[in-house]
Structure formats: C-alpha cells, structure tokens
py3Dmol code that shows the C-alpha trace and the ligand (Angstrom):
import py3Dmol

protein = """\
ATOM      1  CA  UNK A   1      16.366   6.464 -10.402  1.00  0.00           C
ATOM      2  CA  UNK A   2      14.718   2.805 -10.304  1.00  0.00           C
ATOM      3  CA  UNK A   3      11.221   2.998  -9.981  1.00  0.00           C
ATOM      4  CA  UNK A   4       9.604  -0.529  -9.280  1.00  0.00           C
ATOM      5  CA  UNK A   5       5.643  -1.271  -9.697  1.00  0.00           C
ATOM      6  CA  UNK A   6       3.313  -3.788  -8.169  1.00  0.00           C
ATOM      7  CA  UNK A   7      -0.128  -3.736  -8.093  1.00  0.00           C
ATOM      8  CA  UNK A   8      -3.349  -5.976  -6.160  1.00  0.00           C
ATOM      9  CA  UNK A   9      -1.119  -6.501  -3.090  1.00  0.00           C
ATOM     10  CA  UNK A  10      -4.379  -7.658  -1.549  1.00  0.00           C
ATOM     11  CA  UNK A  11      -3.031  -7.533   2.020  1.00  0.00           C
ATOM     12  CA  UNK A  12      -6.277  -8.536   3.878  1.00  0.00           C
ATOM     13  CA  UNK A  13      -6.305 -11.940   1.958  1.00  0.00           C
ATOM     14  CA  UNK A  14      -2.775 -12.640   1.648  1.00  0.00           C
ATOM     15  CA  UNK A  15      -1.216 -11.575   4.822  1.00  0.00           C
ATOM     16  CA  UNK A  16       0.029 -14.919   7.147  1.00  0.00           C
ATOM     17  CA  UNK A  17       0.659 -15.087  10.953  1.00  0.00           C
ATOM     18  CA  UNK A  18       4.418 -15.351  10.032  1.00  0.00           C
ATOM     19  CA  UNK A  19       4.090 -13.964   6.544  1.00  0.00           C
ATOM     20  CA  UNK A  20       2.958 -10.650   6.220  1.00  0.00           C
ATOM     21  CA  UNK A  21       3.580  -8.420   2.614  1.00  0.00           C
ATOM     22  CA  UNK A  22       4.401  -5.051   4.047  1.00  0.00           C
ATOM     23  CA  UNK A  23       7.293  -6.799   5.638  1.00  0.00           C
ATOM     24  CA  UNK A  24       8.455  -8.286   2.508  1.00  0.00           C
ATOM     25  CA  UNK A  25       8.033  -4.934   0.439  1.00  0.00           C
ATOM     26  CA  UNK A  26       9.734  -3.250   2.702  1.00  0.00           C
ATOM     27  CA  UNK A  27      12.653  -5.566   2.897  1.00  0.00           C
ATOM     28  CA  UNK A  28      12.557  -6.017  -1.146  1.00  0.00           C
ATOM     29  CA  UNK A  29      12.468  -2.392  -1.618  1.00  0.00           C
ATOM     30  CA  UNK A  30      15.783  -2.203   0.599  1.00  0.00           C
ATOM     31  CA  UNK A  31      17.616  -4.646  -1.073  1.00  0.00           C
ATOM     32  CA  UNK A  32      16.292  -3.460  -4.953  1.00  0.00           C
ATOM     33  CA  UNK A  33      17.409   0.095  -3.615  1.00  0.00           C
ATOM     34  CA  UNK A  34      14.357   1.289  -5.387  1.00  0.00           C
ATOM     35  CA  UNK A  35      14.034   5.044  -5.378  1.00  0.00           C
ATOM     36  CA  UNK A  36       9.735   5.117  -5.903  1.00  0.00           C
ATOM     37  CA  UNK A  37       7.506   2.079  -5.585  1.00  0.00           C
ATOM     38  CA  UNK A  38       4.397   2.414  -7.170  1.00  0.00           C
ATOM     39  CA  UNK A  39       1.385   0.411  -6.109  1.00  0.00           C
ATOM     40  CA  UNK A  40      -1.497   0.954  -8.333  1.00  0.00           C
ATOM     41  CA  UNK A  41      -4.531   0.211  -5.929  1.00  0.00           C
ATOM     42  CA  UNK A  42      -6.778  -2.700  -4.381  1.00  0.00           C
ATOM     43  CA  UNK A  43      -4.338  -2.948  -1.045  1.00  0.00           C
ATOM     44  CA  UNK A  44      -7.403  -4.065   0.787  1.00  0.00           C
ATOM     45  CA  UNK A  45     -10.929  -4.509   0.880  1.00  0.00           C
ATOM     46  CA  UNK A  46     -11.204  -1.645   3.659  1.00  0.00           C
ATOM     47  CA  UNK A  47     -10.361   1.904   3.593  1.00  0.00           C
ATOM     48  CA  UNK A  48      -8.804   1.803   7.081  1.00  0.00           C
ATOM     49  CA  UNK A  49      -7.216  -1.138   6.600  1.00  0.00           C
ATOM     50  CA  UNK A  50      -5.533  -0.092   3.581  1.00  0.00           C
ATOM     51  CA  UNK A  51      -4.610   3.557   5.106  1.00  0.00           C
ATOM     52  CA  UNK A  52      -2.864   1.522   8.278  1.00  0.00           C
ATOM     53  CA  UNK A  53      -0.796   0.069   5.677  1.00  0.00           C
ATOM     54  CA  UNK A  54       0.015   2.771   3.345  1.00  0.00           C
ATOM     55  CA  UNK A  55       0.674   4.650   6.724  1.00  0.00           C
ATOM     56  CA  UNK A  56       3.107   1.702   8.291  1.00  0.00           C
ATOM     57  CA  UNK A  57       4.644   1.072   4.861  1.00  0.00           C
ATOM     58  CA  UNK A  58       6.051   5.033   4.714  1.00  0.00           C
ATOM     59  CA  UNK A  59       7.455   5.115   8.254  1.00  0.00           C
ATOM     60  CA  UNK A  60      10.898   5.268   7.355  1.00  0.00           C
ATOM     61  CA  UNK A  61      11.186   3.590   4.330  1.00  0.00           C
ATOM     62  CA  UNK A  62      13.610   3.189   2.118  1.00  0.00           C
ATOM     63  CA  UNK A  63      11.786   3.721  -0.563  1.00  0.00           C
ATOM     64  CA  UNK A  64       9.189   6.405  -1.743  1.00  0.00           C
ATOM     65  CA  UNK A  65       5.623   4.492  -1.645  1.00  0.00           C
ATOM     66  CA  UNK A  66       3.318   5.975  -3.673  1.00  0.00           C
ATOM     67  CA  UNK A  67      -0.505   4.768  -4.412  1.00  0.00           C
ATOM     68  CA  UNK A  68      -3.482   5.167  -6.389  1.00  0.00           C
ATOM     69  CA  UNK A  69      -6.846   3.905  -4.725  1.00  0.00           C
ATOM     70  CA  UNK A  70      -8.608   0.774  -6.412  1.00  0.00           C
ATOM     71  CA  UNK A  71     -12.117  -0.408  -6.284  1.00  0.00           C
ATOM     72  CA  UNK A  72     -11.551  -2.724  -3.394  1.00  0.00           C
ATOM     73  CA  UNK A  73      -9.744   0.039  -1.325  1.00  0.00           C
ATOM     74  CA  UNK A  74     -12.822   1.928  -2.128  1.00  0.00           C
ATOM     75  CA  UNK A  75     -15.841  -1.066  -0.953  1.00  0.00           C
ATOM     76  CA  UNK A  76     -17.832   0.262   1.967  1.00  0.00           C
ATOM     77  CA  UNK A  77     -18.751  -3.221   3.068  1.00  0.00           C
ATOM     78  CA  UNK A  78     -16.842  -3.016   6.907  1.00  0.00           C
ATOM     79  CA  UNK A  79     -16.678   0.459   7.194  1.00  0.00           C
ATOM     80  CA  UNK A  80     -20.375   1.386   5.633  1.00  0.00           C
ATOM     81  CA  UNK A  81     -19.481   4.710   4.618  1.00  0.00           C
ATOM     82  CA  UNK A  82     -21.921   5.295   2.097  1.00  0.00           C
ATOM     83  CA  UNK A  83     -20.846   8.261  -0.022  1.00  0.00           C
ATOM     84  CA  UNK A  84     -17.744   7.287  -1.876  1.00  0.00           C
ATOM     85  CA  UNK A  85     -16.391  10.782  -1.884  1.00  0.00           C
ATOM     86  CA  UNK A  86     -16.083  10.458   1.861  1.00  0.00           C
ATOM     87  CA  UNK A  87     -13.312   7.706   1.242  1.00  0.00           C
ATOM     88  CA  UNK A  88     -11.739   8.913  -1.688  1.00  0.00           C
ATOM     89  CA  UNK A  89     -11.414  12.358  -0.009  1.00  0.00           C
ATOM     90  CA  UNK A  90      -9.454  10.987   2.860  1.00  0.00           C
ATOM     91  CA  UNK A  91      -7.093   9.042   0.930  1.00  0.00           C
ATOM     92  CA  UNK A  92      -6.639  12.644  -0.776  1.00  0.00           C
ATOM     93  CA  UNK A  93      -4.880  13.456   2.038  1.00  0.00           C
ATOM     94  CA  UNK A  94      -2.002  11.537   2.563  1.00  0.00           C
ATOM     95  CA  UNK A  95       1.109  12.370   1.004  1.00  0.00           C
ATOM     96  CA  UNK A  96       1.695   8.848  -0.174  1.00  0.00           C
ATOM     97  CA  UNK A  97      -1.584   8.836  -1.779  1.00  0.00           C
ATOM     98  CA  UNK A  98      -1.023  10.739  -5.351  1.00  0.00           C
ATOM     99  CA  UNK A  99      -5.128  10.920  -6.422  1.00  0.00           C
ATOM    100  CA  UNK A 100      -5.310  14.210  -8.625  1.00  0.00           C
ATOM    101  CA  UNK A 101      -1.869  15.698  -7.738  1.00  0.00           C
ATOM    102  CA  UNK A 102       1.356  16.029  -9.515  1.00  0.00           C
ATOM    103  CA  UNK A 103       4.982  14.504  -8.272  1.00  0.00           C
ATOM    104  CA  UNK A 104       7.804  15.693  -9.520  1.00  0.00           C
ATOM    105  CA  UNK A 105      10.052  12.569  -9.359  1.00  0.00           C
ATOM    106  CA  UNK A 106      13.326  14.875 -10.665  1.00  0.00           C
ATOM    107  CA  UNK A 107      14.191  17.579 -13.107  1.00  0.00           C
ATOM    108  CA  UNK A 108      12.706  15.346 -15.927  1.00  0.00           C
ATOM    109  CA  UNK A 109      10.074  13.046 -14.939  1.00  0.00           C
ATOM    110  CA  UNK A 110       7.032  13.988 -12.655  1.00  0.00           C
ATOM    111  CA  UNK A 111       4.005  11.747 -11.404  1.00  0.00           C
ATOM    112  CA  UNK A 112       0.557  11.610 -12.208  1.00  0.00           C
ATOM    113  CA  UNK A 113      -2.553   9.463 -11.430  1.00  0.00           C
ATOM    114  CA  UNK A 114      -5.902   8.535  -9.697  1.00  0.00           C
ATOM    115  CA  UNK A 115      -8.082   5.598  -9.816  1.00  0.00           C
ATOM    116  CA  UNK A 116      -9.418   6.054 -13.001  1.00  0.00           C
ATOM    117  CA  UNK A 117     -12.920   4.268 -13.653  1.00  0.00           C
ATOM    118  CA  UNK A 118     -14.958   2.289 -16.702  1.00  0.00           C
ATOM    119  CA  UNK A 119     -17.529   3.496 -18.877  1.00  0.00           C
ATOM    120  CA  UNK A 120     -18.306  -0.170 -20.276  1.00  0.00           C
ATOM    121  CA  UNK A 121     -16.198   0.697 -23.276  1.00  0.00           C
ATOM    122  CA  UNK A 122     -14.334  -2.538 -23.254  1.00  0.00           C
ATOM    123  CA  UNK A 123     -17.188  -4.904 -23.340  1.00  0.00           C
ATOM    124  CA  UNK A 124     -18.850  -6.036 -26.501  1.00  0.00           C
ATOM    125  CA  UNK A 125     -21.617  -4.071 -27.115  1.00  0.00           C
ATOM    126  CA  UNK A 126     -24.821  -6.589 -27.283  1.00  0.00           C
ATOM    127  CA  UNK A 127     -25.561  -6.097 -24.014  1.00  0.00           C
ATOM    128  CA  UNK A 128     -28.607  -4.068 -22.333  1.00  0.00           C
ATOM    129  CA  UNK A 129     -27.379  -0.817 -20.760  1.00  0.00           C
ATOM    130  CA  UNK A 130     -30.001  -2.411 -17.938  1.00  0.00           C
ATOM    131  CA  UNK A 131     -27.409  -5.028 -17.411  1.00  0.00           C
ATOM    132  CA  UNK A 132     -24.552  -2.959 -16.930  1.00  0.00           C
ATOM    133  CA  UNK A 133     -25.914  -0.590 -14.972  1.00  0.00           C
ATOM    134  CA  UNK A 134     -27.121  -3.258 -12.459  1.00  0.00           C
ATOM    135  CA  UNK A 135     -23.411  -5.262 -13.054  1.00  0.00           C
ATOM    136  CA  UNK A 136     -25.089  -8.551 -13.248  1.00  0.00           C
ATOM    137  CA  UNK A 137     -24.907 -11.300 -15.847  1.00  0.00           C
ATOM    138  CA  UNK A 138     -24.036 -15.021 -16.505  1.00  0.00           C
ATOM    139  CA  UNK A 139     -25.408 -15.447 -12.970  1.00  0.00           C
ATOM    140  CA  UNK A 140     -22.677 -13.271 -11.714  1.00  0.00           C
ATOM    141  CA  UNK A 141     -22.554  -9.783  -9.784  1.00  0.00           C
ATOM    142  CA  UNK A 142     -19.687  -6.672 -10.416  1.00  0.00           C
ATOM    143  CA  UNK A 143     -19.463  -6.012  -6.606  1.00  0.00           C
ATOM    144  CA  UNK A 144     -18.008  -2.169  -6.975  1.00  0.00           C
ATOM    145  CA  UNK A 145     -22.223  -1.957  -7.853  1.00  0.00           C
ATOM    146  CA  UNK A 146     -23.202  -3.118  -4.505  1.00  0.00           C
ATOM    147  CA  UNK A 147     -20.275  -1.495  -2.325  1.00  0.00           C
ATOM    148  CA  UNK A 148     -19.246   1.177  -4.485  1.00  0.00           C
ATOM    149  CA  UNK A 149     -21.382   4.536  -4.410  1.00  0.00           C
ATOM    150  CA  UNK A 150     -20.189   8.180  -6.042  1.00  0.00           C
ATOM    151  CA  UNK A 151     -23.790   9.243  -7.270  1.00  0.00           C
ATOM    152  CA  UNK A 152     -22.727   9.404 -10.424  1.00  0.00           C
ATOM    153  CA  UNK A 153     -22.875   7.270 -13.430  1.00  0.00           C
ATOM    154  CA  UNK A 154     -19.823   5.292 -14.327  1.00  0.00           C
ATOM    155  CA  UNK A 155     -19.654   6.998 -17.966  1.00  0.00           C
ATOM    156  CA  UNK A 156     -19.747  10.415 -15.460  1.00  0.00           C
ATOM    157  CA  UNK A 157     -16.625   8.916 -13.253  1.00  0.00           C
ATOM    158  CA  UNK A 158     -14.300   7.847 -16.272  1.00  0.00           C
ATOM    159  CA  UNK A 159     -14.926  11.710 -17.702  1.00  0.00           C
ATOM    160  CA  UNK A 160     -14.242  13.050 -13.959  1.00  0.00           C
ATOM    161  CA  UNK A 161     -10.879  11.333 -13.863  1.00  0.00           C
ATOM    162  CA  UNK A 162     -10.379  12.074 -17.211  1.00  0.00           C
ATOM    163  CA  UNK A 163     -10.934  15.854 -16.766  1.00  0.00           C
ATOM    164  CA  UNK A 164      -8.718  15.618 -13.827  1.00  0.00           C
ATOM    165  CA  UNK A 165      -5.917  13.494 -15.873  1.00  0.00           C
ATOM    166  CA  UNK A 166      -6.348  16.157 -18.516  1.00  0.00           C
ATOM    167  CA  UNK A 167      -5.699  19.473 -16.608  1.00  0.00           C
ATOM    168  CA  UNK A 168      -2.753  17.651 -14.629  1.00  0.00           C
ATOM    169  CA  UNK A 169      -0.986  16.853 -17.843  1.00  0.00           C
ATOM    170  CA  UNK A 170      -1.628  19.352 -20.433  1.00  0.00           C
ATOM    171  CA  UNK A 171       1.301  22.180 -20.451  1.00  0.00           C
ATOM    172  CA  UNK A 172       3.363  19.435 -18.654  1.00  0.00           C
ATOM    173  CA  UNK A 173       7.006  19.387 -20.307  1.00  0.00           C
ATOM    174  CA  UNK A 174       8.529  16.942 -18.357  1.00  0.00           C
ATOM    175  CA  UNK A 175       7.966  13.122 -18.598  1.00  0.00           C
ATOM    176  CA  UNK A 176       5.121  11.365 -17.389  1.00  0.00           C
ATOM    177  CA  UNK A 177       4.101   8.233 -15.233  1.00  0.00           C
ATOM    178  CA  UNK A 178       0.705   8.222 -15.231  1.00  0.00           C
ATOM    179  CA  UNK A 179      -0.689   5.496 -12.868  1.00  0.00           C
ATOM    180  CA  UNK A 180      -4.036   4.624 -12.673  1.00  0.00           C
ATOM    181  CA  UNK A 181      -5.843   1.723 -10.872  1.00  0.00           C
ATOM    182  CA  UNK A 182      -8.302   0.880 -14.169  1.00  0.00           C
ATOM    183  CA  UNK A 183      -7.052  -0.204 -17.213  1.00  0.00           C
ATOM    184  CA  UNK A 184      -6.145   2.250 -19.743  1.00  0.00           C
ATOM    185  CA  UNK A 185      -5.793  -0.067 -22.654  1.00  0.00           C
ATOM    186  CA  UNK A 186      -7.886  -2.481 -23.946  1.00  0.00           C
ATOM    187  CA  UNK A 187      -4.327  -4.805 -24.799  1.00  0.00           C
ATOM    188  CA  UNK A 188      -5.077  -6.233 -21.270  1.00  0.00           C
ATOM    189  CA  UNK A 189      -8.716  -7.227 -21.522  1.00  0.00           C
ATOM    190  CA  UNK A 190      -9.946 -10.300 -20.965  1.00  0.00           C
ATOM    191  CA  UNK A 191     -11.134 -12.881 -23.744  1.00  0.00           C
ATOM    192  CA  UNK A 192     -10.332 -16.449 -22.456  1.00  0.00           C
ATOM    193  CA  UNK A 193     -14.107 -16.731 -22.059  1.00  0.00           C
ATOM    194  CA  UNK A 194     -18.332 -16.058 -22.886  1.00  0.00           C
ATOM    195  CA  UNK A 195     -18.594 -14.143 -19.401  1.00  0.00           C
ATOM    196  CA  UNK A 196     -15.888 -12.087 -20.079  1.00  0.00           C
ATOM    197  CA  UNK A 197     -17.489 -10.488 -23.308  1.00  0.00           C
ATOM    198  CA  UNK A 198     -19.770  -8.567 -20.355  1.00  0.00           C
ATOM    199  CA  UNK A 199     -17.307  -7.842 -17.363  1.00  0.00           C
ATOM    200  CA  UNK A 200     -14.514  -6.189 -19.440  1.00  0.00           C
ATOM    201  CA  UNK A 201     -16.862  -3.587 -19.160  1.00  0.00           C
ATOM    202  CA  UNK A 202     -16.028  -2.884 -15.703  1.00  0.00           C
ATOM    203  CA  UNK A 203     -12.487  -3.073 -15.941  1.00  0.00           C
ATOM    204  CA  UNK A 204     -11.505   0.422 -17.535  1.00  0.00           C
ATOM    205  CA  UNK A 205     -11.826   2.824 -20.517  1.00  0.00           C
ATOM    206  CA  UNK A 206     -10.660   3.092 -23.886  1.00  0.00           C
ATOM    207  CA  UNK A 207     -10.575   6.845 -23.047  1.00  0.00           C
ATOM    208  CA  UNK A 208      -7.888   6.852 -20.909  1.00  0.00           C
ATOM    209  CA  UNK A 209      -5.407   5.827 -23.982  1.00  0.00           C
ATOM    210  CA  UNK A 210      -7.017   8.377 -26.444  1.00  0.00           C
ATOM    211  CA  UNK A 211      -5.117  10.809 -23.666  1.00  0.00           C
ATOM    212  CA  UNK A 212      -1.954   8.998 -23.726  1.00  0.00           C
ATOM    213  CA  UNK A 213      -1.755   9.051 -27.104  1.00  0.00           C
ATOM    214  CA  UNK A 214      -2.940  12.953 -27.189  1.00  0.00           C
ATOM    215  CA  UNK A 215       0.397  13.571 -25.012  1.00  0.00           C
ATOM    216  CA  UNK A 216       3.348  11.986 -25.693  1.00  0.00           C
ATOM    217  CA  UNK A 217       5.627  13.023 -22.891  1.00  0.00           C
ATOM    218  CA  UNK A 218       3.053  10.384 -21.249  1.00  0.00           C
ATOM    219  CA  UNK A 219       6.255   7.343 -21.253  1.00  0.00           C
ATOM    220  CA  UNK A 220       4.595   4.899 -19.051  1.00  0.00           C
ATOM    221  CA  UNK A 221       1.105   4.008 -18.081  1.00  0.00           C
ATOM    222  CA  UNK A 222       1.114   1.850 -14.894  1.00  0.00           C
ATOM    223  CA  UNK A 223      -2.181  -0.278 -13.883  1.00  0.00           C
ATOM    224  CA  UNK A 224      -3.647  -3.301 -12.301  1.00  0.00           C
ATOM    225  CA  UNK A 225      -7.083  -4.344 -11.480  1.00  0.00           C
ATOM    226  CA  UNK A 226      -6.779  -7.423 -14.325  1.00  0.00           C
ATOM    227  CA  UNK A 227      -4.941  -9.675 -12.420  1.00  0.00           C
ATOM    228  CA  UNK A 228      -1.980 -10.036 -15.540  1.00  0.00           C
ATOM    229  CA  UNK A 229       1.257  -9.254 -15.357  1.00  0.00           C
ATOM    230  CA  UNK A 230       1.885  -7.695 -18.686  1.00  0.00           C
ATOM    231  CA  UNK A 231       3.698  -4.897 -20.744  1.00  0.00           C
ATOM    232  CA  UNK A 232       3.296  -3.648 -23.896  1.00  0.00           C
ATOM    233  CA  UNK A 233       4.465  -0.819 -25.975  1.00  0.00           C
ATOM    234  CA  UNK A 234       2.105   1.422 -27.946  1.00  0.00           C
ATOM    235  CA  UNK A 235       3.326   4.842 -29.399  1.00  0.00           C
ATOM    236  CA  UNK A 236       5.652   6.888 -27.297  1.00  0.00           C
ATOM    237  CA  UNK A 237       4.180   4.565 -24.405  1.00  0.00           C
ATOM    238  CA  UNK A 238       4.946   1.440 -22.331  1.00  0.00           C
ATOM    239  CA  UNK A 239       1.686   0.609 -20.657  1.00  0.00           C
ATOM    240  CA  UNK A 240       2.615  -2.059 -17.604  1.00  0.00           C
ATOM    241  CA  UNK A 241       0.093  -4.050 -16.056  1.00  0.00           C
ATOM    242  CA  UNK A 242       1.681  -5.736 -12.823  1.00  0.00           C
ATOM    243  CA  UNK A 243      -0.291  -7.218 -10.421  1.00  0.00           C
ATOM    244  CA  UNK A 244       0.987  -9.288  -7.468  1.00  0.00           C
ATOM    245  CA  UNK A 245      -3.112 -11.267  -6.668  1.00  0.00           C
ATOM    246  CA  UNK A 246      -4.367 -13.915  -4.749  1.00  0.00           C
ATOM    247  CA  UNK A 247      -2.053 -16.523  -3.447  1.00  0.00           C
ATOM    248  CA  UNK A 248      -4.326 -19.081  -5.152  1.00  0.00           C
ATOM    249  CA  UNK A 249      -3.364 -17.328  -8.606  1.00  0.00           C
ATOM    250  CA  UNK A 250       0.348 -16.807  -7.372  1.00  0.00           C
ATOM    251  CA  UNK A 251       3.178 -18.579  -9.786  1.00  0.00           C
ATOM    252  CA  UNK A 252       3.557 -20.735  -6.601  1.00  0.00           C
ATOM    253  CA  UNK A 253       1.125 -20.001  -4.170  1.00  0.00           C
ATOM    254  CA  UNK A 254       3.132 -22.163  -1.279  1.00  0.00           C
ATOM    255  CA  UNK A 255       5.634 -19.419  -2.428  1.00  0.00           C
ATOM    256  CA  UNK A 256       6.413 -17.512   0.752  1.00  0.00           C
ATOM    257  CA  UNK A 257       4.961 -12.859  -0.001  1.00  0.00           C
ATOM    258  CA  UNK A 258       9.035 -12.546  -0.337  1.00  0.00           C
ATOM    259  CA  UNK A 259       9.528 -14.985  -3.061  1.00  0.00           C
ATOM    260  CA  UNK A 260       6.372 -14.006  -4.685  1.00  0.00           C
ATOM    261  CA  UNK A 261       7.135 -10.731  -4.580  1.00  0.00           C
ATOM    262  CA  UNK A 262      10.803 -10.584  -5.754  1.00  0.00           C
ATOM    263  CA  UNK A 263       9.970 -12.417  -8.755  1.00  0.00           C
ATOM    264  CA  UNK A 264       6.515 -10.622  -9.387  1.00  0.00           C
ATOM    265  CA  UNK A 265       7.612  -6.511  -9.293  1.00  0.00           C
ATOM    266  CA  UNK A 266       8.409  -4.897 -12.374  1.00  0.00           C
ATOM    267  CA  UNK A 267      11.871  -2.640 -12.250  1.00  0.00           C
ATOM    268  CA  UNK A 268      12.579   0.084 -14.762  1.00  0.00           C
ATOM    269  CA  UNK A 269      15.218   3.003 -14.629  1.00  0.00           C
ATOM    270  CA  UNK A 270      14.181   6.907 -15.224  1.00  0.00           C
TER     271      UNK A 270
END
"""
ligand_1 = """\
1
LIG
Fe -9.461 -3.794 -8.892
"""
view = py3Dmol.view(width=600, height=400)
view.addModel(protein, "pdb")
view.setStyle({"model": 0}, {"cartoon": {"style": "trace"}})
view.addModel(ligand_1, "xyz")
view.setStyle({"model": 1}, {"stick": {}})
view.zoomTo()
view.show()
C-alpha cells in the first residue's frame, strides 16, 4: 500500500482563481495511485474553511484522506468560537479526521494521531516562564496565544495528547503511523537564528519521542508545523517532516500547486 504525506497545505493563502490545491491533490493522488494520503494539519486558518475542504477532498476520491488538526485549523479569528474544544470536537467527527482514534490501514499497520501540542521543551531555557506564557519576544507574538484557547496550560495539552497517544498505542501489536501536527522531535527545530532560541518552544515536545521510543512498533512519525521538508531515522523510527508552505517559501513559487506538489509529497510503501 503507498501511503503519501504532505503537510501545511495552507489552502486559504495558496489557492488561485485558476489554481486551486484540492484540485491538484486530487489529481496527484490519482495518478501516484496512493492508497492513504496523510495531511498532518494547518489546511486553513478557519475551521469551516478547512472542514469544506477535508469534506470536498473525500467525495469520491481516489485516495483515503486522512488529517490531523493544526494550530491554524484551530485559530478562532473568523469564526470567534472561543472554547477550543468546541472546534476540536467537531473535527472529531468526521471520518477523515483521525484525532484520538485508531485506523487500521491492513492486517499489519494501523493509524494513530492528533494534533499534539508544546510544553516549551524545545526552547532554550533562559527565558521567563512570563514570556512564554504570554508567547511574546524579540518584538514578536506566537499567535496560537491570541486565537488559540483550551483553558488549559500548554504543559497540560502536550500531557492530554500524550495520555491519549499513550492508551491508543499501548497493547497495539501491529505497526504504527503515528501522525501528529507538532513536532515530535527536536531533529527539526529551528537554529538558523537569536529569535528562534524562544519560539522553538511553541513548536512541539520532546515528550512525544520519549513515547516513540517507549514503543517500537511506532515505524513512522509524520509531522509538519516547521515549514522543512525533512526525514530522519532514529531507533526503530523514521520521523518525516513534509510540509508543502507558503508559495513565497515554495522551491519555485511561480511553480503552478501541481508542480509544487508532485515534487513536494513524500511516498513510502507499507
Ligand atoms: Fe502549524
């Protein structure tokens, strides 16, 4: 079975009068012949927007879409829903939307993931819990903290999805994708400058690979948020990091969604 992963489709931004993305997944799908596509969150900046697509996207496709919410499918800033849960539980229930449920992709593989979330773990740690909390620094502000509200802290959300990760996999024979939205390795962090030191913090958990590592039936971790496309193999686990972004940070952003697309998606065989 060929599963194929792509991540930050950003549709809202990157959608064109005559070039929209869920035509050219759709078509790339069909010609890959992929059995599951995996898209591993931030479809939009709007829950409604990104359930119209998810919803559109699964109408008789050829492939099996499935997705994980990310912190931009999650912002409240059109629809001003203000408890998160509100969103997160309608995603819950769409079939295409795997958030704390199990797939079983064949006799030997199954499915697993949510969002995931960060507990500030990645940052360097000479920084005020103040600072943070609040998501600003270096004259910048971590938007999930304005648009983004679960009443809980974020230290509380990484151990809810952990807990959740935890139960779905433990006992689990068969082989697992786990797909999350955060990072669940700190290999993908970024260092290429000062400002950076602070906002790793928001971008996922070292957690999340303590778990992998705890179960090694766990064979691929799949994630975006980062804006890389990257893979790496730790332990029993490749963890893939495959994000399609912003034209602006496209390979060639005059490159039409199909070209971009083609070359960005990341193929393997289960
Ligand atoms: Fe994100």
């Amino acid at each position: 079975m060929k599963i194929s992963v792509l991540s930050d489709i950003h549709t809202d931004l990157n959608d064109k009068e005559n070039d929209k993305i869920i035509d050219s997944l759709r078509l790339i799908s069909e010609e890959t012949d992929t059995g599951v596509f995996l898209i591993a969150g931030d479809v939009s900046n709007n829950y409604e927007s990104t359930v119209n697509f998810m919803n559109e996207l699964t109408k008789n496709s050829h492939s099996s879409f499935y997705f994980v919410p990310g912190n931009h499918d999650m912002w409240n800033i059109e629809n001003k829903i203000d408890d998160s849960w509100k969103i997160y539980n309608e995603y819950k229930k769409y079939d295409w939307c795997i958030s704390g449920k199990k797939i079983n992709l064949n006799s030997d593989w199954c499915l697993v993931g949510d969002i995931g979330w960060y507990d500030y773990s990645f940052s360097e740690k000479n920084f005020f819990y103040s600072e943070f909390n609040s998501g600003k620094n270096f004259d910048r502000q971590w938007k999930d903290k304005l648009y983004v509200n679960w009443n809980k802290t974020d230290s509380e959300m990484t151990d809810y999805f952990f807990n959740n990760f935890e139960e779905l996999v433990k006992g689990e024979n068969k082989n697992i994708i786990f797909m999350t939205h955060m990072l669940t390795n700190n290999f993908f962090t970024v260092h290429d400058n000062e400002m950076w030191k602070f906002f790793n913090a928001f971008l996922g958990s070292e957690k999340y690979s303590k778990l992998i590592n705890k179960y090694n039936n766990i064979k691929f971790s799949v994630m975006g948020h980062v804006h890389y496309r990257k893979i790496f193999s730790q332990n029993s686990c490749v963890y893939i990091c495959n994000c399609l972004n912003y034209r602006n940070e496209w390979e060639n952003p005059e490159n039409s969604s199909y070209n971009e697309i083609k070359n960005a998606i990341y193929t393997f065989e289960i």
